[in-house]
C-alpha positions as CSV (number, residue, x, y, z in Angstrom):
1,X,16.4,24.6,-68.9
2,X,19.1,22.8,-66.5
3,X,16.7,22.6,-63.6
4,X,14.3,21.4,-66.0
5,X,16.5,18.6,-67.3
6,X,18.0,17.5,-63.6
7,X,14.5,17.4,-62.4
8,X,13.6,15.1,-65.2
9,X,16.3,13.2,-64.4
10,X,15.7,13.0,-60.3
11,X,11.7,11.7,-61.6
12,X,13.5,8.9,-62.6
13,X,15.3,8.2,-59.6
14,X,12.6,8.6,-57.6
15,X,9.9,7.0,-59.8
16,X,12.2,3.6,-59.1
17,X,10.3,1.1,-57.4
18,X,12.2,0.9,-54.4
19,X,12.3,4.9,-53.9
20,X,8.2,4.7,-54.2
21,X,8.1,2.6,-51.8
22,X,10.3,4.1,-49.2
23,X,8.1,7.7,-50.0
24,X,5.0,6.0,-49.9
25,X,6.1,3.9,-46.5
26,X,7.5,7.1,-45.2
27,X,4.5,9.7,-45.4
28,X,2.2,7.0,-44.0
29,X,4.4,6.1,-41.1
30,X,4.7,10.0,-40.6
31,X,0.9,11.0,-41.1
32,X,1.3,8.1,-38.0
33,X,3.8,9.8,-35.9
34,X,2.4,13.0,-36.6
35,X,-0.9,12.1,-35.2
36,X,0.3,10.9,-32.2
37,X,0.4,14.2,-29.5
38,X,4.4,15.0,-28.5
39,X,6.0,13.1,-31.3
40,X,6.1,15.3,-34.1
41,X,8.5,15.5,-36.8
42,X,11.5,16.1,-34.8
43,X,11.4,13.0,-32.6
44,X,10.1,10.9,-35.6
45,X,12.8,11.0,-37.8
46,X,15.6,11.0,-35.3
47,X,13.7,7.3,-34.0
48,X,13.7,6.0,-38.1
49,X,17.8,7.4,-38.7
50,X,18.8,3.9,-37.6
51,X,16.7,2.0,-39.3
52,X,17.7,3.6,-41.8
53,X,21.4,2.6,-41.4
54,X,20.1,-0.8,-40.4
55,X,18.6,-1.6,-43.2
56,X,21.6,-0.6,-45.2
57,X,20.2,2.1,-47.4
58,X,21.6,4.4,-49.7
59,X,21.8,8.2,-49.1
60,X,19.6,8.9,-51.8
61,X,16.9,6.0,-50.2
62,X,17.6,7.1,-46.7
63,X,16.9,10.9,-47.2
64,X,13.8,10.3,-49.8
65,X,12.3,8.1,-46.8
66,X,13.3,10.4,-43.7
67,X,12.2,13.5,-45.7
68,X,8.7,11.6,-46.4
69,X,8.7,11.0,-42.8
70,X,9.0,14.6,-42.0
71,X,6.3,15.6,-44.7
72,X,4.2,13.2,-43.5
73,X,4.2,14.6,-40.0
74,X,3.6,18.0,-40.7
75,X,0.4,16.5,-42.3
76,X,-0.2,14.0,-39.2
77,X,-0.1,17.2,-36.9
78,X,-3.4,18.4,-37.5
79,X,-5.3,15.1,-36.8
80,X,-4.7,15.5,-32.9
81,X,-4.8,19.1,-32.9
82,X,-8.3,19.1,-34.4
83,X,-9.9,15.8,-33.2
84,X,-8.1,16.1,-29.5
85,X,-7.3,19.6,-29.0
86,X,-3.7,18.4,-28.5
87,X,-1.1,19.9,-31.1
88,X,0.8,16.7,-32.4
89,X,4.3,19.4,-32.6
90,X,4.7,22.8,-32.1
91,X,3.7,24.3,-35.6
92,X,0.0,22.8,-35.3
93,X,-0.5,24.8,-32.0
94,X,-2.6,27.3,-34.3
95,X,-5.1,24.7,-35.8
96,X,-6.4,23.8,-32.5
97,X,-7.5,27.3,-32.2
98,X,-10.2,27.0,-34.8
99,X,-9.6,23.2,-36.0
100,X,-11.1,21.8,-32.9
101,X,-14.1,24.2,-32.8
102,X,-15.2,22.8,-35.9
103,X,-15.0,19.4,-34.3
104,X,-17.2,20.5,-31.5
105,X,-20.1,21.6,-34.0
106,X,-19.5,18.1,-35.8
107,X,-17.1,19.7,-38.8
108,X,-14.1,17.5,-37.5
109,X,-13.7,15.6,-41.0
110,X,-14.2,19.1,-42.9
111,X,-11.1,21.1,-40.8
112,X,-9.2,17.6,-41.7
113,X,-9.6,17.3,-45.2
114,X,-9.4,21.1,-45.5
115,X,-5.5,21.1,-43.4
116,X,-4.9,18.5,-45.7
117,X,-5.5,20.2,-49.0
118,X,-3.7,23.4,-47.1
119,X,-1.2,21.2,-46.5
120,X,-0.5,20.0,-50.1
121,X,-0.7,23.4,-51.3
122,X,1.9,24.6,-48.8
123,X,4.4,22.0,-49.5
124,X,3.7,21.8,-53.2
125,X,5.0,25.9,-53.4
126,X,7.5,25.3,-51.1
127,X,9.2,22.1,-53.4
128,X,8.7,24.3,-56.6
129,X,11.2,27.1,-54.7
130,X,13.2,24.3,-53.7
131,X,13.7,23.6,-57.2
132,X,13.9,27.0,-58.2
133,X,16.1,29.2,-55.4
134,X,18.0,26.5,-54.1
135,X,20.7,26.3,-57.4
136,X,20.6,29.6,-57.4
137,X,21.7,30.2,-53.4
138,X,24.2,27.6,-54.5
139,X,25.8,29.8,-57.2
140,X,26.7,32.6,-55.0
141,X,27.3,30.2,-52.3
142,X,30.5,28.8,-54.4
143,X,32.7,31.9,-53.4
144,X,32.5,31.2,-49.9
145,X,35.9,30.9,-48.3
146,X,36.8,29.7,-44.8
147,X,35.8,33.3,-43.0
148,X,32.3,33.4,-45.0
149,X,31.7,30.0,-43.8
150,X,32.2,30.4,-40.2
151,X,30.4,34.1,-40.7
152,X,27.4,31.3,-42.1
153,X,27.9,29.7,-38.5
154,X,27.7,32.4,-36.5
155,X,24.3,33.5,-38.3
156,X,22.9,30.4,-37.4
157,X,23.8,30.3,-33.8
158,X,22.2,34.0,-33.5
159,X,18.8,33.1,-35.1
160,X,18.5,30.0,-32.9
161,X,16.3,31.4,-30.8
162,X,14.0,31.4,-33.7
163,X,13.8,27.3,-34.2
164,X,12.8,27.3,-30.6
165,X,9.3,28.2,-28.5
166,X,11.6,29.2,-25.7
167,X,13.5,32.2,-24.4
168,X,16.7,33.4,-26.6
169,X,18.6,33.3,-23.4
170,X,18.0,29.7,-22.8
171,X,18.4,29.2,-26.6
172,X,22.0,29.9,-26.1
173,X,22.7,28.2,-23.2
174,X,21.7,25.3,-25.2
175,X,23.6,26.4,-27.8
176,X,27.1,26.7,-25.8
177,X,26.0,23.2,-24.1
178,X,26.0,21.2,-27.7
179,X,29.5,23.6,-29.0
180,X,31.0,22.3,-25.9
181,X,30.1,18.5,-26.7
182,X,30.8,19.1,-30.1
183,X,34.9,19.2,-28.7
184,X,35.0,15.8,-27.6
185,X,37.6,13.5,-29.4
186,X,40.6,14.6,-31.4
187,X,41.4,17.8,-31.6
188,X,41.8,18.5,-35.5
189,X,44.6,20.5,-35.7
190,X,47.0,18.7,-32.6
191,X,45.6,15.1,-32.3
192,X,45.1,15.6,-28.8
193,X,42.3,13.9,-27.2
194,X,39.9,16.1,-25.6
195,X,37.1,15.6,-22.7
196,X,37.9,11.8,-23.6
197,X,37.8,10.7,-20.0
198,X,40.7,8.2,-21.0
199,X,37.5,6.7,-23.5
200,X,38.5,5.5,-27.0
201,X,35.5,5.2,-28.2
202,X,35.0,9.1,-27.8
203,X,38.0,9.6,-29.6
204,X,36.0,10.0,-32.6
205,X,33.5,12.3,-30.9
206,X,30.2,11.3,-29.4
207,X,28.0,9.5,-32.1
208,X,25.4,12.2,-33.7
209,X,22.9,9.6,-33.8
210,X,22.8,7.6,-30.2
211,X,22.7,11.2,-29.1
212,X,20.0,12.6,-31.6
213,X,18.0,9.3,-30.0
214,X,18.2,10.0,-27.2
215,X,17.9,13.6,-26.6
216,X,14.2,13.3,-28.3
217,X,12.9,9.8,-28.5
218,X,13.9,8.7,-24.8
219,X,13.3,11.8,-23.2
220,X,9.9,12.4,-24.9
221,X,9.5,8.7,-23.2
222,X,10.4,9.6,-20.1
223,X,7.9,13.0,-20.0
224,X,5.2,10.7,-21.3
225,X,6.1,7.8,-18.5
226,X,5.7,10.8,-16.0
227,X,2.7,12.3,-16.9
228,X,0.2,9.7,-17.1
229,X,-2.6,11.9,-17.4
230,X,-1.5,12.5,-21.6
231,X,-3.4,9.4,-21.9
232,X,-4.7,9.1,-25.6
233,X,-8.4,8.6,-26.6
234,X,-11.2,9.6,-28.4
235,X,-14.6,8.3,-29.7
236,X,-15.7,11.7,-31.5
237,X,-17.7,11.3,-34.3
238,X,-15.3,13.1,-37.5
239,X,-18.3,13.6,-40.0
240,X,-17.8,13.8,-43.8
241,X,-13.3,15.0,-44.9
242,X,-14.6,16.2,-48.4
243,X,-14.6,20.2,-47.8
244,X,-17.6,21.9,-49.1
245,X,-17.8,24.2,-52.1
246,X,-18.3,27.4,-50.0
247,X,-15.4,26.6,-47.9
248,X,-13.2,25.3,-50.9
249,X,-14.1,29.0,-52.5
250,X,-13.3,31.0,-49.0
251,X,-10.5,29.8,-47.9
252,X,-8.9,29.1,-51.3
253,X,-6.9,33.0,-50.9
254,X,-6.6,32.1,-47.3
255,X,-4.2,29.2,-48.8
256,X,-2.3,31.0,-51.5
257,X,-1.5,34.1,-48.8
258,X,-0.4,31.3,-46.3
259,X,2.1,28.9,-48.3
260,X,3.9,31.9,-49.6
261,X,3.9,33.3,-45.7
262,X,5.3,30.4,-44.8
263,X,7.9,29.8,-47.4
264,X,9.7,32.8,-46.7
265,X,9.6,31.7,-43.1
266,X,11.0,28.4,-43.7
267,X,14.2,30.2,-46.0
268,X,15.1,31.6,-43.0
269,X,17.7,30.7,-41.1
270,X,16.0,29.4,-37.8
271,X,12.6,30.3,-38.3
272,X,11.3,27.1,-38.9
273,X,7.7,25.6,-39.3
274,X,6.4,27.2,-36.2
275,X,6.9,31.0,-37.2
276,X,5.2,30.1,-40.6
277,X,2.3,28.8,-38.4
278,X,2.2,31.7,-36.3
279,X,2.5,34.8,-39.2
280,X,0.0,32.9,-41.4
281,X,-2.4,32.4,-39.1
282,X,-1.9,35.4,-37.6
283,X,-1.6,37.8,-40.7
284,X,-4.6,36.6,-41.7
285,X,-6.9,37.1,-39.1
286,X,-5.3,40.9,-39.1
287,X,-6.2,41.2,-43.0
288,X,-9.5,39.6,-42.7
289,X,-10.4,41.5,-39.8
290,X,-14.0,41.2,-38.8
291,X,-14.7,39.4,-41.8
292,X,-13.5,36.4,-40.0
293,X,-14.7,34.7,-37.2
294,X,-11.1,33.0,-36.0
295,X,-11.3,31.5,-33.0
296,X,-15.3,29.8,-33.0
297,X,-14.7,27.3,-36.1
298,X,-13.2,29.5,-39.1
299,X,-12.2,27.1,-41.7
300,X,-9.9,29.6,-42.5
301,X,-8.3,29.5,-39.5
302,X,-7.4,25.7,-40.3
303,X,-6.2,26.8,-43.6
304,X,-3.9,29.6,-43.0
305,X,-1.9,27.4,-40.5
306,X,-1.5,24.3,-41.9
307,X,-0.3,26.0,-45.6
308,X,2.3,27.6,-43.7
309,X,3.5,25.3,-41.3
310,X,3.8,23.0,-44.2
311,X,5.6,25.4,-46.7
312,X,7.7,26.1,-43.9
313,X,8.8,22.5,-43.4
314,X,9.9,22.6,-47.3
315,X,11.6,25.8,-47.3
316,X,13.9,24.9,-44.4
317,X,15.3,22.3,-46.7
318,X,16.9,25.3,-48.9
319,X,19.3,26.6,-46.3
320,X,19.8,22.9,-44.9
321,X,20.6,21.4,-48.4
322,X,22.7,24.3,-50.7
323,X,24.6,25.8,-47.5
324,X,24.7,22.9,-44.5
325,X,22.5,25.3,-42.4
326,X,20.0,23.7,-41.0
327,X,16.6,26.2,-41.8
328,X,14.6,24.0,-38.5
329,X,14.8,21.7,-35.9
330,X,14.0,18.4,-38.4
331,X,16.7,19.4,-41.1
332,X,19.2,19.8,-38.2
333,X,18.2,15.8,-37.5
334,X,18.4,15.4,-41.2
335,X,21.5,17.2,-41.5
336,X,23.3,14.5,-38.9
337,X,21.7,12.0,-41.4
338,X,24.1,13.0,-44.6
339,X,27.1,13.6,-41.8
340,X,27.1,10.3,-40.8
341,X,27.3,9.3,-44.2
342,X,30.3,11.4,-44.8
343,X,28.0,13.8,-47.2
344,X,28.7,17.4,-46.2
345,X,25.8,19.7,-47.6
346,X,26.4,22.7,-49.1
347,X,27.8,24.7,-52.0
348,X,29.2,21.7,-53.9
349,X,26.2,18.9,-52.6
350,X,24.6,20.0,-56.3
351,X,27.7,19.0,-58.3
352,X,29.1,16.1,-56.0
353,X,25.5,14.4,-55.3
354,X,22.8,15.6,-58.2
355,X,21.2,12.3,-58.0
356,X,20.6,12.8,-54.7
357,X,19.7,16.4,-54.7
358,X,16.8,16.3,-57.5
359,X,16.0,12.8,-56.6
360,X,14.9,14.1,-53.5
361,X,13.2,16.7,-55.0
362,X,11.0,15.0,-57.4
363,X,10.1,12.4,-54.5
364,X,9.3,15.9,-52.9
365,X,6.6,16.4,-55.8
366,X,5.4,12.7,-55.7
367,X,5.0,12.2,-51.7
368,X,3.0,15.4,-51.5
369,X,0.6,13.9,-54.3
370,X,0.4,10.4,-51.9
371,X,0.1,12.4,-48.6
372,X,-2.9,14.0,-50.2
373,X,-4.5,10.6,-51.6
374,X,-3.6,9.1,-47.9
375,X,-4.8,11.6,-45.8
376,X,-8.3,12.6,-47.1
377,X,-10.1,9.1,-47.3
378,X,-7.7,7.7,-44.5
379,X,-8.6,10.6,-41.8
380,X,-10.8,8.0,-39.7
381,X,-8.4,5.4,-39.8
382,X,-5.5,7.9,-38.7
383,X,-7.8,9.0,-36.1
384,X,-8.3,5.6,-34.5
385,X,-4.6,5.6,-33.8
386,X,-5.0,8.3,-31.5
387,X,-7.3,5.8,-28.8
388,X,-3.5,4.0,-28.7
389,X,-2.9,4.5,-25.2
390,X,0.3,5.7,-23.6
391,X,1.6,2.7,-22.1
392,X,1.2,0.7,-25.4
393,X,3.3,3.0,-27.5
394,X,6.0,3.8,-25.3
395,X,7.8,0.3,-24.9
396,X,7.2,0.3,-28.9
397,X,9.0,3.2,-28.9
398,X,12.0,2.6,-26.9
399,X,12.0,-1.3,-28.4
400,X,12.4,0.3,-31.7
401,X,15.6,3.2,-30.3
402,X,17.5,0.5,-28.8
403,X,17.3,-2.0,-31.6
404,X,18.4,1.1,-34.3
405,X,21.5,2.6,-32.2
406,X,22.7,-1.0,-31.4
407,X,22.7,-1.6,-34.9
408,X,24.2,1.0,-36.2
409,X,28.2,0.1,-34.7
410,X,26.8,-3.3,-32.3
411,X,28.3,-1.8,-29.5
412,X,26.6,-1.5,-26.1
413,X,28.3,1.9,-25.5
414,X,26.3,3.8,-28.1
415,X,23.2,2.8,-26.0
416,X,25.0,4.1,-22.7
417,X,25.3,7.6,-25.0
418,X,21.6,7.3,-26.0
419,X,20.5,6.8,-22.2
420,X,22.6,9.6,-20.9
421,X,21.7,12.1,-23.6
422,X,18.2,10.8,-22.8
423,X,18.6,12.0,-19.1
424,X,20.1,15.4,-20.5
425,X,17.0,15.5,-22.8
426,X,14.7,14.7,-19.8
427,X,16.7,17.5,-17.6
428,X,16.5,20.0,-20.1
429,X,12.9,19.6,-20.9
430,X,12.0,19.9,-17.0
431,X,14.3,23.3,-16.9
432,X,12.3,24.3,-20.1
433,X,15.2,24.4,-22.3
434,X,15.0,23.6,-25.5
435,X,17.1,20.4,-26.9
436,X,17.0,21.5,-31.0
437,X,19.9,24.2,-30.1
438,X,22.0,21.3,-28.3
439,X,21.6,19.6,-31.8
440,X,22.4,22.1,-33.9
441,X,25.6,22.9,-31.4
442,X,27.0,19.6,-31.8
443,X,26.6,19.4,-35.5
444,X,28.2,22.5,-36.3
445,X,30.6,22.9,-33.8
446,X,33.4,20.9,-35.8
447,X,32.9,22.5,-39.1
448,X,32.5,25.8,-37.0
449,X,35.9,25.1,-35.4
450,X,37.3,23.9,-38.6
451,X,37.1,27.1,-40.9
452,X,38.0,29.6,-38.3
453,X,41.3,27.6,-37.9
454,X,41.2,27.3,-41.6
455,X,41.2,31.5,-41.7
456,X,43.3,32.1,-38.7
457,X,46.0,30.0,-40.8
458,X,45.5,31.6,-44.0
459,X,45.8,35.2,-42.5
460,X,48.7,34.3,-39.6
461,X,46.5,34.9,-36.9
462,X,45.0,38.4,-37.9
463,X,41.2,38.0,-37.0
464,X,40.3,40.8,-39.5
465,X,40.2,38.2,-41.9
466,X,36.8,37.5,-40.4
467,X,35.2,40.7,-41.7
468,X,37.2,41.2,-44.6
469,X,35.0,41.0,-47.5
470,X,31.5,42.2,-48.0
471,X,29.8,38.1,-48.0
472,X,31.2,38.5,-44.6
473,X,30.0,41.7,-43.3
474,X,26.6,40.9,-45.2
475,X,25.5,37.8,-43.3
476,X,27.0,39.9,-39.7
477,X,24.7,42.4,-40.9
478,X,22.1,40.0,-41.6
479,X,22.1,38.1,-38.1
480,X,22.3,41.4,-36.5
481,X,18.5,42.2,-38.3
482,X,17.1,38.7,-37.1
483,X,18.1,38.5,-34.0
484,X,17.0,41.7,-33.8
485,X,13.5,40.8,-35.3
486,X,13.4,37.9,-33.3
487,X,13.3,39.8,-29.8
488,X,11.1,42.5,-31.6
489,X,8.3,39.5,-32.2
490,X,9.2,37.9,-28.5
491,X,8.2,41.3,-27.2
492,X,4.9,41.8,-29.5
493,X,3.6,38.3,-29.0
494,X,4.0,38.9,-25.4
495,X,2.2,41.9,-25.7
496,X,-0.2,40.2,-27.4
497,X,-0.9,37.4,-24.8
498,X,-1.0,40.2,-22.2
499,X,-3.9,42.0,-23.9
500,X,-6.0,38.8,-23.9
């Protein structure tokens, strides 16, 4: 009956006008970025964080627009994947296999309205176990001390291979490479400047958001400035987005199976969207067997993808919101959002912020509702934004990252951080290593540091303190299994691709 009565009470929050607004502004500028190919969710809501400081927000207002933005995405996703053959992110790299099929035999506006009734479906389970697991993850989170917190670290860092596409090895490089930026400024135990460079304006660290700016948004510009070839077009006739009866009927199991596939995934620490892509889709072409005809236009084969991916997206807000550990690489970006507003997520986010919390949740509820009314007599119109060609959206793009970061402190140094992080962005993408573990490295790094100074002072130095309760040796244990499953499904999904 609590959760009943604080999600009431975060319907009124978000039922105020200026919180509709902001959802209903955020999942159509997301459906937007989403359709475009290489955006995705990631590089669209680090580019709106300033704006979101610009225009002065609150954090309730910020998140409930960012967190529209990144629902809205994981909707827009499927628009270029099926219409273009071109996944907008990573997670919609399973709907091209049978989304664009269906486009070639004239079924385009079909596999669209379907993904986005998947897609509702998928996100509405996932925001009901919001509501439902993530007080209770919170309960036995409140007994964490210092040592269980930086155990929480450490099982983040080991699954981080997980929020990535790429190898685990070059997962932790990344990793070490955004823990070692994370230990510029003062040291917080001795006051002593480190990796400054004699710089005062480092002193306080290098700004989350110049560099969250510029490690996606400019590099992504720079890839797309190189490659001229990803120009954008299409002229493809869509055909009727209202799903027949037949399909409706077929793939309505095909849904259910896939958001609570997905869910699960998204719980995970570092799993993310694009393993609940991946097990939906691929679970359930294994249980349909020949039954199926995956890969030549199977609606179901839209379906099974886009409910995960998007059930995915909400259950990486669970770890994210009730223990600070970002569940993807979007809540890591959202995660520098309530740092920068001196908001630390975690056990005591529930009793500090609950407007916040279940005002987020509730515009949860009510953006999926008006992602669904957008997206299934919208789909031409989002579709047309696809003929934008490169060289038209890319100074829009960078217009829009300088403006934010310059706004955030007015100081021309923050934009020499978002250029250089740009570069690293650029670097790292060419060496195919992937930026999200940098991120997640220079988040947690501080609070990482903090509590295992915290436990080395309580104890006197005596690092058994690290495994000296059973929270602790439980999430060990647990990291230990994932990582462990993680280069398990590495090695079958090689396999796999070498048995094609």
């Amino acid at each position: 009956m609590d959760i009943l009565a604080f999600l009431l009470h975060g319907f009124v929050i978000a039922l105020e006008p200026q919180n509709l607004f902001l959802a209903l502004i955020g999942c159509a500028v997301g459906t937007l970025i989403g359709a475009l190919p290489g955006l995705g969710p990631v590089n669209g809501v680090a580019l709106l964080i300033p704006l979101a400081f610009n225009f002065g927000l609150s954090p309730t207002a910020a998140l409930i627009l960012l967190v529209s933005v990144y629902y809205g995405t994981m909707y827009g996703g499927r628009i270029s994947s099926i219409v273009l053959n071109i996944p907008g992110d990573e997670p919609a790299m399973m709907t091209t296999l049978d989304g664009y099929p269906m486009a070639l035999k004239g079924r385009g506006g079909e596999a669209l309205g379907l993904s986005a009734v998947a897609s509702f479906v998928g996100a509405t389970v996932a925001t009901i176990g919001l509501t439902l697991f993530a007080p209770l993850l919170v309960g036995f989170a409140i007994r964490f001390g210092p040592a269980e917190y930086f155990a929480l670290f450490m099982l983040a860092f080991a699954t981080i291979g997980g929020v990535t596409s790429g190898s685990f090895t070059k997962s932790f490089i990344a990793a070490g490479l955004g823990l070692l930026l994370g230990t510029v400024g003062l040291d917080p135990a001795t006051g002593v400047s480190r990796y400054t460079f004699g710089l005062y304006e480092l002193y306080d660290g290098i700004d989350f958001i110049a560099a969250l700016v510029g490690l996606f948004a400019i590099s992504e510009c720079l890839i797309l400035l190189e490659d001229r070839r990803r120009e954008t077009a299409t002229n493809q006739e869509l055909g009727s987005a209202i799903p027949g009866m037949k399909s409706a009927r077929q793939c309505a199991p095909t849904i259910a199976r896939g958001s609570l596939i997905g869910f699960v995934a998204g719980v995970l620490p570092g799993a993310g969207a694009s393993l609940g892509s991946f097990l939906s889709y691929t679970l359930e072409k294994r249980w349909l067997g020949r039954k199926g005809d995956f890969g030549n236009g199977d609606p179901r084969g839209v379906a099974a993808p886009e409910a995960g991916n998007n059930a995915a997206a909400g259950g990486a807000l669970i770890p994210m919101l009730s223990l600070g550990i970002p569940g993807s690489g979007t809540t890591a970006i959202l995660l520098a959002l309530l740092l920068s507003m001196n908001i630390t997520p975690g056990p005591l986010l529930f009793e500090q912020q609950p407007d916040m919390v279940w005002g987020l949740v509730a515009a949860l509820f009510i953006g999926n509702i008006m992602l669904l009314v957008l997206n299934v007599p919208l789909v031409g119109l989002f579709a047309r934004v696809l003929r934008a060609p490169t060289w038209l959206l890319m100074p829009v793009v960078i217009l829009v990252a300088f403006v934010g970061v310059y706004s955030l402190n007015n100081s021309a140094f923050d934009l020499y951080v978002m250029l250089a992080f740009g570069v690293l962005g650029y670097v790292l993408r060419k060496l195919d290593i992937p930026s999200v573990p940098v991120v997640l490295g220079l988040l947690l790094g501080g609070q990482m540091e903090f509590n295992l100074r915290r436990a080395m002072s309580i104890s006197g130095g005596d690092w058994s303190i690290l495994v000296s309760s059973g929270i602790s040796i439980g999430i060990y244990a647990f990291a230990v299994a994932l990582m462990a499953a993680g280069l398990l499904f590495a090695w079958w999904l090689k396999r796999e691709e070498a048995g094609r």
